[in-house]
SEDREN-72491 format. One line per field, with one value per residue (C-alpha): residue number from 1; z, y, x; residue in three letters. Coordinates in steps of 0.5 Angstrom, whole numbers. Each point is the difference from the previous one (the first is absolute). Layout:
! residues N
bado [NUM, ...] $
pz [Z, ...] $
py [Y, ...] $
px [X, ...] $
koltor [ALA, ...] $
//
This chain:
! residues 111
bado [1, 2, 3, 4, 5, 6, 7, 8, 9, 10, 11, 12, 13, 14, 15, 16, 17, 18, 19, 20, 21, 22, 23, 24, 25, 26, 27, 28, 29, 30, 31, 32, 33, 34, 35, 36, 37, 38, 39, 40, 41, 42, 43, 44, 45, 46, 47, 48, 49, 50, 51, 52, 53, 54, 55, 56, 57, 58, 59, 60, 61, 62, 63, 64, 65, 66, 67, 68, 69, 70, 71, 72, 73, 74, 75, 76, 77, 78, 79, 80, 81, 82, 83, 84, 85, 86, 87, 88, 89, 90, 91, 92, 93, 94, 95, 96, 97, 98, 99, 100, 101, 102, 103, 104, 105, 106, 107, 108, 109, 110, 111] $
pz [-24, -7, -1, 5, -3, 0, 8, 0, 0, 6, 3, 0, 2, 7, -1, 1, 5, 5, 2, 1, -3, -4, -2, -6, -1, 1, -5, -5, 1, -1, -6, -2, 0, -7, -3, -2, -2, -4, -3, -2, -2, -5, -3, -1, -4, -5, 3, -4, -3, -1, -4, 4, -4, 0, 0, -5, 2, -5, 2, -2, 3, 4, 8, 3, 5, 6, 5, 5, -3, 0, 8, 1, -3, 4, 7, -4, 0, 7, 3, -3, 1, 7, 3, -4, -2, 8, 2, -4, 1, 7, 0, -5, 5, 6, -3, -2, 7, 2, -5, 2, 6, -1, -4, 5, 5, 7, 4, -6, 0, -6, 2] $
py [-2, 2, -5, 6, 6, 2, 1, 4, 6, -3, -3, 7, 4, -5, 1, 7, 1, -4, 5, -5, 3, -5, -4, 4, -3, -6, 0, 2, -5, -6, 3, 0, -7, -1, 4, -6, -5, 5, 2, -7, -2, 6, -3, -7, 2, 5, 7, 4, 6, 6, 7, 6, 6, 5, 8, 2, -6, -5, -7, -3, -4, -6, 0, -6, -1, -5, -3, 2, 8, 0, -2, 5, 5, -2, 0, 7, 3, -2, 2, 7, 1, -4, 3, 6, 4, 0, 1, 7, 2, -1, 4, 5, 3, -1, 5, 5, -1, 2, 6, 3, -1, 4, 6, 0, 6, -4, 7, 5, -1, -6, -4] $
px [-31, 1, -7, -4, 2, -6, -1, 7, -4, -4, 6, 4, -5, -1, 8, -1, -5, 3, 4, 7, 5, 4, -6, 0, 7, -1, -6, 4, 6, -6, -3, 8, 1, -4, 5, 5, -6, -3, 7, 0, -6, 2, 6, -3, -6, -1, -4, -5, 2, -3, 2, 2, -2, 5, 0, -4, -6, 1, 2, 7, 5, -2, 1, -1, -5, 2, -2, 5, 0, -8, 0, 5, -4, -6, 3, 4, -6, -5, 6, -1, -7, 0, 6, 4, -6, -3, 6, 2, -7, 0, 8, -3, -7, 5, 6, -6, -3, 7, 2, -8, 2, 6, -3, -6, 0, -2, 1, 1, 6, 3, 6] $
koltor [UNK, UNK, UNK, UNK, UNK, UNK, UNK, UNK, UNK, UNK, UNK, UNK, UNK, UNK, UNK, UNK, UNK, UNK, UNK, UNK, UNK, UNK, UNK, UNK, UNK, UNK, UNK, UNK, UNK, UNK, UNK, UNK, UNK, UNK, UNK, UNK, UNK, UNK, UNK, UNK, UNK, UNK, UNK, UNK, UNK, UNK, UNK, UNK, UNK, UNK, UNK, UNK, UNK, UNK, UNK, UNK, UNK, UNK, UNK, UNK, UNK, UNK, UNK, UNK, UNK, UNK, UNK, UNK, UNK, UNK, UNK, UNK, UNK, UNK, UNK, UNK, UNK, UNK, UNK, UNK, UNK, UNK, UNK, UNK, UNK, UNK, UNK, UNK, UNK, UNK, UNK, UNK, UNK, UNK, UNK, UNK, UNK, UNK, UNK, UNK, UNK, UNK, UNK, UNK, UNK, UNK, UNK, UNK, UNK, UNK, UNK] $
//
């Protein structure tokens, strides 16, 4: 699975659009099973490292780059932008639609 990481936009939006609700669990407990053979993949080699710059925008301490940490970072961020932005876009227009429809006088009168 972790060899198709490139299909996993895909994947999650057929996941999605399927309308079953625990195929997106089910997606992602696949997508899980990388983890340890990442996790090991890292402890047996040595991983490239890359420098973090800190506060005032200059580069210091080395962080570690791994193959584990940069997988879940990809599936951190797909999730985000398929899944929780759509969400709360779609929670934050339903709770306008309802304060609007609050505060909107239908007979000349508001609730």
């Amino acid at each position: 699975l972790f060899g198709a990481r490139e299909l996993f936009p895909e994947l999650l939006h057929l996941t999605l659009a399927g309308g079953r609700p625990r195929a997106l669990h089910c997606f992602l407990r696949a997508a899980q099973h990388c983890a340890p053979c990442l996790q090991a993949a890292d402890d047996a080699t040595v991983a490239p490292v890359t420098l973090a710059a800190d506060k005032s925008g200059t580069l210091s301490r080395p962080m570690p780059k791994t193959w584990k940490s940069e997988y879940e970072a990809m599936l951190l961020q797909m999730l985000r932008k398929q899944v929780l932005e759509p969400l709360c876009v779609e929670t934050e227009t339903l709770l306008r639609l309802e304060v609007h429809m609050a505060t909107t006088p239908s007979d000349g009168a508001a609730r």
